[in-house]
Structure formats: structure tokens, C-alpha cells
C-alpha positions in Angstrom: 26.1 7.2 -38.5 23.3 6.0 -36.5 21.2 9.0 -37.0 21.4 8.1 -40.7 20.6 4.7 -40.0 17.5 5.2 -38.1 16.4 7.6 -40.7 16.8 4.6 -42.9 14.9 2.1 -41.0 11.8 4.8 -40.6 11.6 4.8 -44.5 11.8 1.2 -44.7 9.3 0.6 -42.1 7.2 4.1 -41.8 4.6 2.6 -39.2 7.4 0.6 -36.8 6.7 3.8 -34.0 10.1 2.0 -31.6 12.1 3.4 -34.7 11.6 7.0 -34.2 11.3 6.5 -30.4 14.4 4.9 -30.3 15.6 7.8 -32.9 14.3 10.4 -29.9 16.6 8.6 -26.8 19.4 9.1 -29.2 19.1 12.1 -30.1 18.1 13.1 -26.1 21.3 11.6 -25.4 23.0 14.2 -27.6 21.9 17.2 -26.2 19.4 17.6 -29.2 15.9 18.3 -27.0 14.3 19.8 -30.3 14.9 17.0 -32.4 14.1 14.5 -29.6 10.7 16.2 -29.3 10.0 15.5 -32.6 11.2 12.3 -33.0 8.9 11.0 -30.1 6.0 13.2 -31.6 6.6 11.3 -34.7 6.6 7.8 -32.7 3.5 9.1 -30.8 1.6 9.6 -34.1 1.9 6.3 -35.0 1.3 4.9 -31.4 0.4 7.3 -29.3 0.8 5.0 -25.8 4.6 4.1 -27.0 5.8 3.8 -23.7 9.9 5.2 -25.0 8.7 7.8 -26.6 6.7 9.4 -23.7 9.7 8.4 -21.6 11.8 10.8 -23.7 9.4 13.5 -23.9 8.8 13.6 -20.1 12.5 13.4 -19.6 13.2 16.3 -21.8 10.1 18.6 -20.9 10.9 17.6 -16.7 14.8 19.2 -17.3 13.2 22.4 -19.8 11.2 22.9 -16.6 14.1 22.9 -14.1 15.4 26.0 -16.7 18.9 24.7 -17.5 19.6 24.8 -21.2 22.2 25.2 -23.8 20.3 28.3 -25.7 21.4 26.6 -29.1 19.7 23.3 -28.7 17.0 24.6 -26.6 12.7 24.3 -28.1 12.0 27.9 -29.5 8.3 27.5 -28.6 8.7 30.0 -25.2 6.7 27.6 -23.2 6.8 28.5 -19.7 8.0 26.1 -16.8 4.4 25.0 -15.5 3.8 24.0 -19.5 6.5 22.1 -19.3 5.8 20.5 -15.8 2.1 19.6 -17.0 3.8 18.4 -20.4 6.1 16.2 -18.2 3.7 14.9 -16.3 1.4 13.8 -19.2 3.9 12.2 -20.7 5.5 10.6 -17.8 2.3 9.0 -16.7 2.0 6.9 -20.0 5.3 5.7 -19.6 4.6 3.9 -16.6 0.9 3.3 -17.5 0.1 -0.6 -17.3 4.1 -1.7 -17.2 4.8 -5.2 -18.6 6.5 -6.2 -15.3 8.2 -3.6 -13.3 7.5 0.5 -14.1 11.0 2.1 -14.4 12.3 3.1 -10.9 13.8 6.6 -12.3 10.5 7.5 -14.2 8.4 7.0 -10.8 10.6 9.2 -8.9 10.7 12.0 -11.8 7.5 12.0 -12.0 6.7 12.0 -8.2 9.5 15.3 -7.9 7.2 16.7 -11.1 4.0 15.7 -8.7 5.4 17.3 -5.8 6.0 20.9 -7.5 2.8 21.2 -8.6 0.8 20.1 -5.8 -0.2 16.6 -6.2 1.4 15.4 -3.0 -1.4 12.6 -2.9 0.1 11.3 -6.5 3.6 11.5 -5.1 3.2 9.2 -1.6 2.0 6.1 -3.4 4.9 6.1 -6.0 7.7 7.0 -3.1 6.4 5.1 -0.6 8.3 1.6 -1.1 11.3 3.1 -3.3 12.1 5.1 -0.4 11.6 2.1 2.0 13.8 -0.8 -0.2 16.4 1.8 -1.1 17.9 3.1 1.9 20.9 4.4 0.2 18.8 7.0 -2.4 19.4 10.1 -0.5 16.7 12.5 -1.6 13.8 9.8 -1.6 12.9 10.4 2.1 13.3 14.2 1.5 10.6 13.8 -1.3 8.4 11.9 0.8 8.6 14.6 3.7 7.8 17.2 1.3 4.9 15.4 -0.3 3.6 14.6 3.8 3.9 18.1 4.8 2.4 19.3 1.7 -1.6 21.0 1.7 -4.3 18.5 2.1 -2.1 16.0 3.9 -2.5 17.2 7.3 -5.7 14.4 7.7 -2.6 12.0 6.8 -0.4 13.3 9.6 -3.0 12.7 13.0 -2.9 9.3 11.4 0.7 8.8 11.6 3.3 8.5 8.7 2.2 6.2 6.1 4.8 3.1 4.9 8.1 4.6 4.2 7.7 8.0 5.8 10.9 9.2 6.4 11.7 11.4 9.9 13.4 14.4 8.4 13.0 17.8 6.8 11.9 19.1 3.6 14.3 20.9 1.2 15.0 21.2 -2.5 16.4 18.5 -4.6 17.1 17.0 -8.1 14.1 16.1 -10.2 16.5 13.7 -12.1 17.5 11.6 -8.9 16.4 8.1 -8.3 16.0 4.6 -6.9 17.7 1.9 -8.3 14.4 0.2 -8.0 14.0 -3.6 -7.7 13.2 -6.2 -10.5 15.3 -5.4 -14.0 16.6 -2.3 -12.2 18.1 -4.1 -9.7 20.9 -5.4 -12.1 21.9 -1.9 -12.3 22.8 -1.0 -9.2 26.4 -0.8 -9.4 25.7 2.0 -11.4 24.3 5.4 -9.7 20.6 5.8 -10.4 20.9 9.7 -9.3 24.0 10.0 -11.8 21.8 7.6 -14.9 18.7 9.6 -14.9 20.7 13.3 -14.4 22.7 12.9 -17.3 19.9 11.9 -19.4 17.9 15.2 -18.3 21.4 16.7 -18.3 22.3 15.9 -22.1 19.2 17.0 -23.0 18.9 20.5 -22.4 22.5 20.9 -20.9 25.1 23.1 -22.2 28.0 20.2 -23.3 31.0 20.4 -21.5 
């Protein structure tokens, strides 16, 4: 059982915070937000700028805030969706905070959809920008981007032109687990469907299973 197994390793090694962060992506991947959230709180107590950990818990929080959940495996703390946005958002920045090489492609976008929502479009341009320009084939990059240009406080942006990227289309709603297959290590992946990689991991963890 690898639950067991990880359990194991934390008592062998109580200050090794990849154990319980590690721990937290598996048990995300189960449907289990609770116990993800407090594996990666655990990981976080031992170092708080593990970059997995705050992966998982802006994962988990972003998909709570979307409102889909299985009621039994659901957090009983009541927080509403804007908590959980701002929680996201938090956590999502340290993940991608000072990357060694390459931040992860799916974490920008979820946290530029996350910036989007609550009104930092200035956040959201930057980290959409060249996604949205080397991936032509992520369909809801360019309808991110629109939002985030036609958003308040952008309008100084517009009599300039569109920035790098800008895509000529309108606005609508879209997944906040969609993204770019990204280049660099992400780039060996692309076989794969970004969208269909990072939905199932918001998906699994707060989903009701199938």
C-alpha cells in the first residue's frame, strides 16, 4: 500500500518535507482533498516554500473554488469560493516562485484563470502571453488572454495595441484546469493533453468518482 509506505518513510525521516508532499499528490490523485490538504500542510511545516506541496494545495483549493465536489471527500471547513481562490492563488504563486529551470506550464495557466476571476488581469497577461503564442493548439489560452485585455484597468493597454500574444477573439468562460503543454521538460509531454492532465488532477480531487 503506498499510503502505508509513505507513512512509513515520514517516521523514518520526520523532517524529509518531499515525503508528505509527495504523500499529498497521491492522495489528490485519489479524490481525497482533505487528506491532501493536510498532507501538504504537514510538508509546508517543515518547508514552507516546498514547491509540490503548494502545487497540490493550489490545485485542490483552484477546483473547491470552481464548486464541484463529491460531498464525502469534500474540506468541512465552509470556506467560501473567494477563500479558496485567494488560498489558490497563495499557494500557486510559490510553486512557480524562482523555478529551477522551467515553471510548470499547467500551474501558470491555473493560476493566470485564478488571476483572471479575481481581477488581477495585469498578473494574468505576463504568464499567458508566450503560452498562448508557442502553443497554438491550446484552445482556451487566447480566450484567457482576451478576458484578461478587456478586463478593468487595461483599457491604457488597448490604445496601445495588443501586447505579444494577444489573441483577436471574444471572451467567454472556460476551464480553470486547462493548459499549455509549455516548452522545456513539458514539451516531452505533448502527446499527452495538457487540458485533459491538469483537469483530472483538479477533477480527482474534489470530483465525485465515476
Amino acid at each position: 500500500n503506498a499510503i502505508l509506505a509513505f507513512k512509513r518513510a515520514m517516521e523514518l525521516d520526520p523532517l524529509a518535507a518531499e515525503i508528505p508532499a509527495e504523500l499529498a499528490d497521491l492522495y489528490m490523485r485519489q479524490n481525497k482533498a482533505q487528506e491532501a490538504i493536510n498532507a501538504a500542510e504537514q510538508a509546508l511545516k517543515i518547508a514552507p516554500a516546498n514547491r509540490e506541496a503548494n502545487r497540490v494545495l493550489g490545485i485542490v483549493y483552484a477546483a473547491l473554488a470552481e464548486g464541484g465536489s463529491d460531498p464525502a471527500q469534500k474540506p468541512k471547513s465552509g470556506a467560501k469560493p473567494e477563500e479558496n481562490v485567494a488560498k489558490a492563488i497563495h499557494h500557486l504563486e510559490l510553486a512557480i516562485e524562482k523555478p529551477v529551470g522551467e515553471a510548470d506550464p499547467n500551474v501558470r495557466a491555473s493560476l493566470a484563470r485564478l488571476y483572471v476571476r479575481s481581477g488581477a488581469f495585469d498578473k494574468a497577461i505576463p504568464l499567458l502571453s508566450d503560452p498562448v503564442s508557442q502553443e497554438p493548439g491550446w484552445p482556451e489560452g487566447p480566450l484567457m488572454l482576451a478576458a484578461a485585455f478587456a478586463g478593468p484597468g487595461q483599457a491604457a493597454g488597448a490604445n496601445r495595441g495588443p501586447g505579444p500574444g494577444a489573441p483577436r477573439c471574444g471572451a467567454r468562460t472556460w476551464s480553470s484546469r486547462g493548459g499549455p503543454a509549455g516548452t522545456g521538460q513539458a514539451s516531452r509531454r505533448r502527446r499527452s493533453s495538457p487540458r485533459a492532465r491538469t483537469r483530472s488532477a483538479g477533477r480527482r480531487c474534489c470530483s465525485t468518482p465515476s
